[in-house]
N, C-alpha and C positions, 0 to 999 in steps of 0.2 A: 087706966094706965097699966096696971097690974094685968088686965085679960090682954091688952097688948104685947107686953114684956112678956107675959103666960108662952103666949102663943110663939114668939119668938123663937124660944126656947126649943116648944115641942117642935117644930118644922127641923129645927138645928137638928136636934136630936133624934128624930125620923130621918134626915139627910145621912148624920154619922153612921146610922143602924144598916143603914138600906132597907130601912123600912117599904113597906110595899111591893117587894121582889123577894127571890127565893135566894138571894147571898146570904151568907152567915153573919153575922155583925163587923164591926169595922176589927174590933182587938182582936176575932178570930182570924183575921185575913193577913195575908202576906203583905206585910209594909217594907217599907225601907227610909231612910230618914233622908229629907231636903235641905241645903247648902245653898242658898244666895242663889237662887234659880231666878235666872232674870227673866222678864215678860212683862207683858202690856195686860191689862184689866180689860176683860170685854160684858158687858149686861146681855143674861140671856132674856130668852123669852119662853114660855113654855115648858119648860126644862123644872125637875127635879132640885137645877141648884138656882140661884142666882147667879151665880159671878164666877168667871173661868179664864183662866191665865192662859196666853196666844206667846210662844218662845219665838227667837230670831228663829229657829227652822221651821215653824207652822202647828208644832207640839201643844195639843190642847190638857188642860186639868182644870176639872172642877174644884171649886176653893170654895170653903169653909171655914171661919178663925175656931177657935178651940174656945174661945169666951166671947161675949157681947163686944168688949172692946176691941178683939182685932176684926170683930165682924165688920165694927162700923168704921174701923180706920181701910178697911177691904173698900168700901162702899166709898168713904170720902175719897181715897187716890185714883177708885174708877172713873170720879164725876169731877177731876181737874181737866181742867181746859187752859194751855193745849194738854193732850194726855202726856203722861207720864209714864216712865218704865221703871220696874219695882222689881227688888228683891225681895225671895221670899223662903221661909225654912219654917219648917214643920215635918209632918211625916206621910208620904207617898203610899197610898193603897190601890191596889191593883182591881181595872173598871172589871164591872159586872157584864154580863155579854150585854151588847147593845150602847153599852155610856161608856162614858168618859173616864181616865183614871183620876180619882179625888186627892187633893192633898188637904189635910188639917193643919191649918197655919198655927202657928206658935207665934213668929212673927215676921211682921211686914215693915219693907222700907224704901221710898225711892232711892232710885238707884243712882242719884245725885246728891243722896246724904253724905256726912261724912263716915270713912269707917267705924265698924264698931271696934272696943277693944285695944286693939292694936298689937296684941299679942300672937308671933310666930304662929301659923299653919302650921302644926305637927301630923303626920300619919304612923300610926302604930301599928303593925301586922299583925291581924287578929286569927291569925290560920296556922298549923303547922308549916306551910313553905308556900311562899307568895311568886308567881313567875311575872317578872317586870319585863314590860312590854316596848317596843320600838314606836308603836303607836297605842292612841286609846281605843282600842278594840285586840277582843282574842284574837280577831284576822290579820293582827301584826305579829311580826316576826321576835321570839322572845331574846331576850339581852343580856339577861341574870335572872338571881331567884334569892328574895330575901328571907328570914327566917324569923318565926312567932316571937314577939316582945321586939323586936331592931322599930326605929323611928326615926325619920328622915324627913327634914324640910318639906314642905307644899311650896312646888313655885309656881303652880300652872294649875287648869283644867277644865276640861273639855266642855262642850254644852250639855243641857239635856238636865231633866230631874235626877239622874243615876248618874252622875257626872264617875271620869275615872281625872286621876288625881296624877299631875306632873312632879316627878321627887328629886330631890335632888340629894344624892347621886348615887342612886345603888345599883344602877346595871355593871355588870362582869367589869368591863372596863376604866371602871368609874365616872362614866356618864351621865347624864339625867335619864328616866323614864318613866315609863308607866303602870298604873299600878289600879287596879280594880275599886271603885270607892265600896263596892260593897263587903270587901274584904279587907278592911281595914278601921282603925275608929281613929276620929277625930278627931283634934282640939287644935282649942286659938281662934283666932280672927281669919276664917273663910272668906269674909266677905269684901275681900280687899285682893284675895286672887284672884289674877288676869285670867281671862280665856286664853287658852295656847293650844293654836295648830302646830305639828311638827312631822315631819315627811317621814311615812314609815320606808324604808331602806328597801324592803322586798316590794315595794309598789315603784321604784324609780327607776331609769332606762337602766339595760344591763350595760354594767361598766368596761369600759376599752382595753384596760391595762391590767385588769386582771377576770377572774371566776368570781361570781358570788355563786355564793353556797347556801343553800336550804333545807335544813335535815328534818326530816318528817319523823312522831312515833311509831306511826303503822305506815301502811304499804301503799295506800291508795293516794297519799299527796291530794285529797280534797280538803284537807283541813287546813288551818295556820299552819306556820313552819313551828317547830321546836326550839328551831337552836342555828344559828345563821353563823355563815362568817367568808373567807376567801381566801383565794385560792390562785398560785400563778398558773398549778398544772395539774392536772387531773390526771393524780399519781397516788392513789390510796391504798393500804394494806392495811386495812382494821381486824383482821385475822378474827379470833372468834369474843373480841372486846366490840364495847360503843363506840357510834363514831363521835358523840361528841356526850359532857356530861349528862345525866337526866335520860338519854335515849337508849331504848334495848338493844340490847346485842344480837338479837335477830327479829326478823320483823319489821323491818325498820326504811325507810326510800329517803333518794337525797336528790337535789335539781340542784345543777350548775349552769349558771346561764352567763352569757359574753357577747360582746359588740367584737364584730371583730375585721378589720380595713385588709380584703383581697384585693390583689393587682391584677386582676385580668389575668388568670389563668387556669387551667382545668387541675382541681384539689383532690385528695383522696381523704377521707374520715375514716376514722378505724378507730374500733371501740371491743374490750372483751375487758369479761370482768367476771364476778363469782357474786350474784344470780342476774336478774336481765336486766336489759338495757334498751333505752330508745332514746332518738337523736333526730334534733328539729333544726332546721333550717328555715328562716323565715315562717315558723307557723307550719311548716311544710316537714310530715312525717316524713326521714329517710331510711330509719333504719329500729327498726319497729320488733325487739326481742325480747319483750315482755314474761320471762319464764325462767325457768329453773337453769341452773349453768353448767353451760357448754364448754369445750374448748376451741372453739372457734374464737377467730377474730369477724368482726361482722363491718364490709366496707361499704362507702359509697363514695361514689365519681361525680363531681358537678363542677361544671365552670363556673366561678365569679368572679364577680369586680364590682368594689368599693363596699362598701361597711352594709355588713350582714350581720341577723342576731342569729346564733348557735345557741340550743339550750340541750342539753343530758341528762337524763331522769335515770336513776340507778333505782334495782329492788335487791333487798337482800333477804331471804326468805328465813334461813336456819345455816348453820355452819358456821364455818370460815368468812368472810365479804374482806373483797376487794376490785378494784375497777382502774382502767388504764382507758384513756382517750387522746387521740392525737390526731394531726392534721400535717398535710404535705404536698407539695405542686407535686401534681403527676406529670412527667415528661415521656412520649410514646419513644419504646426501646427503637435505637437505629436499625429500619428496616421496614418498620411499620409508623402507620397513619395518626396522628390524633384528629380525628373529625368531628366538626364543628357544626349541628346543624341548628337552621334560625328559620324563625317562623312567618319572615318578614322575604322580602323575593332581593331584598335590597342589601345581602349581611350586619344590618342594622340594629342597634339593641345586644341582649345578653344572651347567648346561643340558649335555646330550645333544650337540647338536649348535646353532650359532650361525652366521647369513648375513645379508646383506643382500637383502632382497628388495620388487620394484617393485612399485607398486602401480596396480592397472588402471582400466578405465571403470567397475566399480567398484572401491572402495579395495581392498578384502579377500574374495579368493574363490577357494576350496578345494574339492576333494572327492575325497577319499581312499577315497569307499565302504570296503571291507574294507578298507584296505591302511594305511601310515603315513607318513608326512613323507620319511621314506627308509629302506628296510629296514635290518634287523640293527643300526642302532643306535635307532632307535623305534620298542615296540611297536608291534602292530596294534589294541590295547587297553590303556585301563588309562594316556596319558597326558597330558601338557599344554603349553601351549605360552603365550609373553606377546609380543606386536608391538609394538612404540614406532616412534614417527613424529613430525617437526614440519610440521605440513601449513598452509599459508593457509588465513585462512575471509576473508570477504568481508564486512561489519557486518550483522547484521541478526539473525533468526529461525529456527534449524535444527530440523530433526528426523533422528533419529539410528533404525534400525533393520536387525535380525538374523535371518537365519537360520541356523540352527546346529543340529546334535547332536554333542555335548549341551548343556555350561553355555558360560556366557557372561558377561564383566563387563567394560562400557566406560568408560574414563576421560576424558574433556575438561580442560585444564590443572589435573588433580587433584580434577574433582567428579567423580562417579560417576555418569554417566550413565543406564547401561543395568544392569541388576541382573535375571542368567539363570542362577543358578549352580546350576542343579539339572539333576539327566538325565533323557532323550529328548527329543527333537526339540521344536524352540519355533520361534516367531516371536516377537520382542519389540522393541519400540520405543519413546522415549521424544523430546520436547521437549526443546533449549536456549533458553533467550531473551535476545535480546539478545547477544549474541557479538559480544566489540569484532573490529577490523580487525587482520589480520595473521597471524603464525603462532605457531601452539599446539600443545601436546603431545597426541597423541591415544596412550592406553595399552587393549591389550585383550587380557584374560585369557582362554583358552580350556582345555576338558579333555574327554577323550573319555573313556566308561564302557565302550564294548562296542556291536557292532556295526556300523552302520554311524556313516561319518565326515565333519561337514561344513561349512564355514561361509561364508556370504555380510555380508558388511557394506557400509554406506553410509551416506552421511549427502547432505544437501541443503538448499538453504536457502530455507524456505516463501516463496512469492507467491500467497498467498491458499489456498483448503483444497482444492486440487485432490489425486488420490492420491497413492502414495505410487509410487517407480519400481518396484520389488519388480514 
């Protein structure tokens, strides 16, 4: 009996050691201590341990009791059928290459016992200044920052052996959050707090009705945010101060990002600011000034319709910082074109690409031969384009005509004009009469099939039946 209980011992104690590897023993190694770490018992084979704890995420540890008794109460809750799922606390040492990370239990209990205690989760901030989290991980967005000796309710926490700890209520606001379990000490009754998921704020769709805000401490925006909040308008002067507590006054980058409902029409983005800037549109870089500051405004023209996400990444290097962003339907000045080109033969979908463009001695004249409006984002075939314009007419008698391949269809404040909507090459033309004084909408539908590409327009206003300028 005695060489069996012997030997008991010495295995335990070659397990604790890392006997037979080159780690240092278990008291020299970086530990951390375990909290009601739930999991299921599994029996190994072969293995250095016997017995090793499988978490709801698939998180394995080798287990160890710290004496005989929790070895063999380790052993009896493994060999319950059906199995059981147990909590368990002791202290967490970090695996050797190759194995598992071990925990030396202190003690074990199914997880359908009753609580232990009963007394209040406490967390204590064991650090000079604790940054309270929107979520359990640094990757969430922080919320406050609590100070060495302050203690605040445990109402929550995460999974995992290194669980982080839900408080209640020490974020800026006086909210609940999150708080590091490794920087903090515990007491009371852990083993009676719920697991709690809570949606970190900078992982959710960007909001409609306003900016959210992400202020980074350095410049690159790869890390967590620092310090979050929002914003109706993206109208900042942080002159040569922080932009928000805790963060540098230079150094420093901020991302605002918005959902935001277009009506179908071509918008202009403008953005200048003191250092650079860049500005997304669907994922889609538009305006790309990543550098030191200019006095430029830096624009971009695109058509939309219906809810797009816009995001604004500001850097401020040294100096002064401040940044100005805004948005605005572009309407093309009277006189000139706004044209609308689609990548579809049908005007179908959300234009390709959108510009203002002038219009010459005569109104409308193109020739793309093979080629398209501007490569790589409109074919060479196969699409279409629509021009609006309010142009003065003068009183009297016009005639309106085209050359084009291929279709063609012109609009005068909403009659139909010109009626060309079939492929290859045409000349066509038609009569207004009587056309009051002033300025009117002139709209004109165009589509290319293949080959060659081309259109001429004009109009003029008859004095007697001389030709036509063509």
């Amino acid at each position: 009996m005695c060489a069996r209980r012997c030997k008991l011992f010495l295995v335990l104690a070659l397990f604790l050691l890392g006997a037979g590897s080159a780690t240092a023993p278990a008291a020299a190694q970086e530990s951390k201590p375990v909290y009601a770490l739930i999991g299921v018992i599994e029996q190994t084979r072969g293995a250095a341990y016997e017995n090793r704890l499988r978490t709801p995420d698939n998180a394995l540890y080798a287990l160890a009791g710290m004496n005989a008794t929790i070895e063999r109460e380790i052993v009896r809750l493994r060999d319950l059928r059906p199995q059981v799922q147990v909590k368990v606390w002791g202290t967490l040492y970090q695996a050797a290459a190759g194995d598992l990370p071990r925990i030396v239990v202190s003690e074990i209990a199914s997880s359908s016992d009753p609580p232990r205690g009963g007394e209040q989760a406490m967390a204590e901030v064991a650090v000079p200044a604790l940054n309270v989290r929107a979520g359990p991980s640094t990757a969430s967005a922080r919320v406050g920052q609590i100070q060495q000796g302050q203690r605040f309710p445990i109402v929550g926490r995460s999974a995992g052996a290194r669980p982080w700890w839900y408080l209640c209520c020490p974020a800026a606001d006086g909210r609940e959050g999150w708080v590091s379990g490794d920087l903090v000490i515990v007491t009371g009754d852990v083993a009676s707090v719920p697991l709690v998921s809570v949606a970190d704020p900078a992982a959710q769709a960007p909001p409609l009705d306003h900016w959210r805000v992400s202020y980074f401490a350095d410049e690159t925006l790869r890390s967590a945010p620092d310090a979050w909040g929002m914003a109706q308008e993206i109208a900042f002067d942080w002159g040569a101060g922080a932009p928000a507590p805790g963060l540098p006054a230079d150094f420093f980058a901020a991302r605002f990002e918005r959902t935001i409902d277009f009506d179908g029409r071509l918008y202009q983005f403008s953005a200048r600011g003191d250092d650079g800037i860049r500005v997304w549109i669907d994922e889609t870089l538009v305006i790309d000034q990543w550098r030191g500051a200019t006095a430029e405004t830096y624009t971009h023209a695109r058509y939309l319709s219906g809810r797009h996400a816009v995001r604004v990444e500001f850097l401020e290097l040294a100096g002064n910082a401040w940044l100005r962003f805004w948005y605005q339907p572009l309407e093309a000045p009277r006189g000139q074109w706004l044209a609308l080109y689609y990548d579809t033969i049908s005007l179908s979908g959300e234009p390709a690409l959108a510009r203002i463009e002038p219009a010459g001695q005569i109104q409308l004249q193109y020739n793309w031969s093979l080629g398209s409006p501007q490569a790589g984002v409109i074919p060479n075939d196969n699409w279409s384009a629509r021009w609006e314009g309010l142009f003065y007419f003068e009183p009297g008698d016009y005639f309106f005509e085209a050359k084009v391949d291929d279709g063609i269809n012109l609009y005068l404040a909403g009659h139909h004009v010109i009626q060309g909507w079939s492929d290859d090459a045409k000349r066509v033309g038609n009569h207004f009469l009587r056309v009051g004084a002033g300025w009117h909408k002139v709209v004109v539908e165009y589509y290319e099939r293949g080959g060659l590409a081309y259109i001429e327009l004009d109009w003029f206003r008859r004095q007697g039946t001389g030709p036509s300028p063509f």
